[in-house]
C-alpha positions in Angstrom: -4.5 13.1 -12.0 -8.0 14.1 -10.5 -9.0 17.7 -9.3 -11.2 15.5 -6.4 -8.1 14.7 -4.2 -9.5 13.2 -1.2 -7.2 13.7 1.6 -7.4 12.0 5.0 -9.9 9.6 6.6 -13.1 8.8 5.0 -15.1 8.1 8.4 -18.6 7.7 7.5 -19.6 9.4 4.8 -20.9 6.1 3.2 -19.9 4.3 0.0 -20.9 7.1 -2.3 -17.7 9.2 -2.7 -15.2 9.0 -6.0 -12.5 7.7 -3.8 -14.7 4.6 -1.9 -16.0 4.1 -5.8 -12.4 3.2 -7.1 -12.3 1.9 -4.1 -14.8 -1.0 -4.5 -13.2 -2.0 -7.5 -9.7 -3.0 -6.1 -8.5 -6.8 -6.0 -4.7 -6.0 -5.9 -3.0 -3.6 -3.8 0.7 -3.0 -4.5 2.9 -0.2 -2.6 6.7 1.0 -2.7 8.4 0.2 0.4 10.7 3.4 1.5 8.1 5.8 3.0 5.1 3.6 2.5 5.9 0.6 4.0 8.2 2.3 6.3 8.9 6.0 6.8 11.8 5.7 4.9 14.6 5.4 7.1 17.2 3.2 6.8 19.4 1.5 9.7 23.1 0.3 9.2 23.8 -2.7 11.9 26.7 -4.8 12.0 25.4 -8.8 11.1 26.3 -11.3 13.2 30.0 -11.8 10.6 30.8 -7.8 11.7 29.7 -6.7 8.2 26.9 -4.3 7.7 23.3 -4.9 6.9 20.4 -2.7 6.5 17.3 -3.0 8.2 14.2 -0.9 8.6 11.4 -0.3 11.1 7.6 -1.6 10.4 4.0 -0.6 11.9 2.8 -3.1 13.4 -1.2 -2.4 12.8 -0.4 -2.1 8.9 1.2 -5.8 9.0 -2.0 -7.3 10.4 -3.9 -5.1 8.1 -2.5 -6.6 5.2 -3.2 -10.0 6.5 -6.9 -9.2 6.7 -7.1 -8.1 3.0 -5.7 -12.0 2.2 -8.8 -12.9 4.3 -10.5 -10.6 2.1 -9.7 -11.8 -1.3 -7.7 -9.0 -2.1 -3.9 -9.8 -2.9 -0.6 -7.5 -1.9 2.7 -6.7 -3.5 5.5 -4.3 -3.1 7.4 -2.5 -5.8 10.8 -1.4 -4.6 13.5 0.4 -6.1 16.0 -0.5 -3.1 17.2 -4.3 -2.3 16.2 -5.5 1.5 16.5 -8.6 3.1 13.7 -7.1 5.7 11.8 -6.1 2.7 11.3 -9.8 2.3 11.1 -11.2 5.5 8.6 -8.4 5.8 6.5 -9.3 2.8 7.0 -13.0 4.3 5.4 -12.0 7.7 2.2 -10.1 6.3 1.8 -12.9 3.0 2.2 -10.7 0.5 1.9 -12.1 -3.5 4.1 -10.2 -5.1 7.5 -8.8 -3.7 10.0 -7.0 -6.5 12.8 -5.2 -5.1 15.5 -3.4 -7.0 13.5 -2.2 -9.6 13.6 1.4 -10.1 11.7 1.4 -13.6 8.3 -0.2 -12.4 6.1 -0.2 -15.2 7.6 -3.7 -16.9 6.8 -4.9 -13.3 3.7 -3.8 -13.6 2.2 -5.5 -16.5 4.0 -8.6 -15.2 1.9 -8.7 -12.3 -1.4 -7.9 -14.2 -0.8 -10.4 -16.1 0.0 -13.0 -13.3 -2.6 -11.4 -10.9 -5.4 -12.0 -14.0 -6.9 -8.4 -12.8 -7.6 -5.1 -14.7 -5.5 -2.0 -13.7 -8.2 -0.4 -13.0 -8.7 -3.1 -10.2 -5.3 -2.2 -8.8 -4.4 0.7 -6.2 -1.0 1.8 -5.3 0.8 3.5 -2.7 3.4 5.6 -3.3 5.4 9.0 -2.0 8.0 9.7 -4.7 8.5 10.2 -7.9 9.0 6.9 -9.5 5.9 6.1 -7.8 3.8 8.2 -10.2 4.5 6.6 -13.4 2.4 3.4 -11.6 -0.2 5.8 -10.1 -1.2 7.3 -13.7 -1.7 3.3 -14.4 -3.8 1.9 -12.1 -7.5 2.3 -10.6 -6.8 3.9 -7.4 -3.6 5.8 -7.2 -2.7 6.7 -3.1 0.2 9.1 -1.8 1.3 8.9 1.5 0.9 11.9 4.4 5.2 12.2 3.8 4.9 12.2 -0.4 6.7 14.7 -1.9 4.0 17.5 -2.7 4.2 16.5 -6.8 3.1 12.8 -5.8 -0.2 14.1 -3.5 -1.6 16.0 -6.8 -1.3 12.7 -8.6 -2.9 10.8 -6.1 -7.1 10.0 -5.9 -6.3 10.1 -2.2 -4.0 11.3 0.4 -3.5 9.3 3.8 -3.8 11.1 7.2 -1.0 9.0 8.4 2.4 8.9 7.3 4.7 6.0 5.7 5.3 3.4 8.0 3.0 5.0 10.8 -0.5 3.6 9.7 -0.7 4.8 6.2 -1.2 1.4 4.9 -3.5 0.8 7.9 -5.7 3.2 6.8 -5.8 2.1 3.2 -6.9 -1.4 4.2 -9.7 -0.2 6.5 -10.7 2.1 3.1 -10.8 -0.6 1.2 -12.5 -3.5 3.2 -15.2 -0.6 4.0 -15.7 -0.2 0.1 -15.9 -3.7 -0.1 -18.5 -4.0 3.0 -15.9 -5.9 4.8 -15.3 -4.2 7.5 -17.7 -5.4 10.0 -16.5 -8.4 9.6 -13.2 -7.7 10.9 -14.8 -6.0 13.8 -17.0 -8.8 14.1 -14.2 -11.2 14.2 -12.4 -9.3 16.8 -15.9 -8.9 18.6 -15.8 -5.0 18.5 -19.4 -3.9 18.1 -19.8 -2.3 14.6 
């Protein structure tokens, strides 16, 4: 997608890069779940009938990272290919907008939520780490792969986390954006951690 992959942490280098650029522009951000949200392991456990459920493991610092974009103004969604019951108690917890599950073929998705959402594509960044991600990444503004994304994904991608699916990668997307949004001292602010 772009030759300027920016891989990793932006630190300070200021809101002048391509990547913090796109970045200012996003009012939606939507992920996949498997390896984004989580790092894409899945857990069998007997319910409480003796039949078996799935569940899945979440960071912690990226749930309250998505609750500080709602702060923000800036909505969330998740695009999943797989159907979880965590997946929605999960989007629950952190107030996601938008939660799709068992959709493999996300583009129709897509354009639903654009047109709900009232935003421009190019005011949308994803997260993704496999294949059917990519298809939404050559679609929207900011296009993110995950530290675990197959190799193919990372050359679509504008940017590449530091952090792996469900260990801080959508952590450090949030803190990218409310930085290219200048809202990031407010956080720290609200926390009272000197900027």
């Amino acid at each position: 997608m772009n030759p300027d992959i920016f891989s990793g942490r932006l630190g300070n280098l200021g809101p002048t890069t391509h990547v913090e650029q796109l970045a200012a522009r996003v009012r939606l951000l939507l992920m996949d779940c498997d390896g984004v949200l989580t790092n894409g392991g899945l857990m069998t456990v007997p319910g409480p009938d003796g039949k078996m459920i799935e569940t899945k493991i979440f960071d912690s610092q990226d749930g309250i990272a998505l609750q500080w974009l709602t702060w923000s103004g800036i909505q969330t969604g998740v695009i999943s290919g797989r159907v979880s019951p965590a997946t929605d108690e999960r989007a629950r917890q952190v107030k996601m907008t938008y939660v799709y599950q068992g959709h493999i073929e996300k583009i129709p998705i897509l354009e639903e939520i654009l047109a709900d959402a009232k935003v421009d594509s190019g005011e949308v960044a994803y997260i993704g780490d496999d294949f059917t991600d990519v298809t939404i990444m050559h679609r929207v503004g900011l296009a993110i792969a995950t530290a675990n994304a197959r190799a193919e994904v990372k050359k679509e991608a504008h940017y590449v986390t530091a952090a792996p699916g469900g260990e801080g990668a959508v952590r450090e997307v949030v803190e990218l954006l409310l930085r290219a949004h200048n809202r990031w001292g407010e956080i720290l602010r609200h926390y009272e951690i000197p900027e």
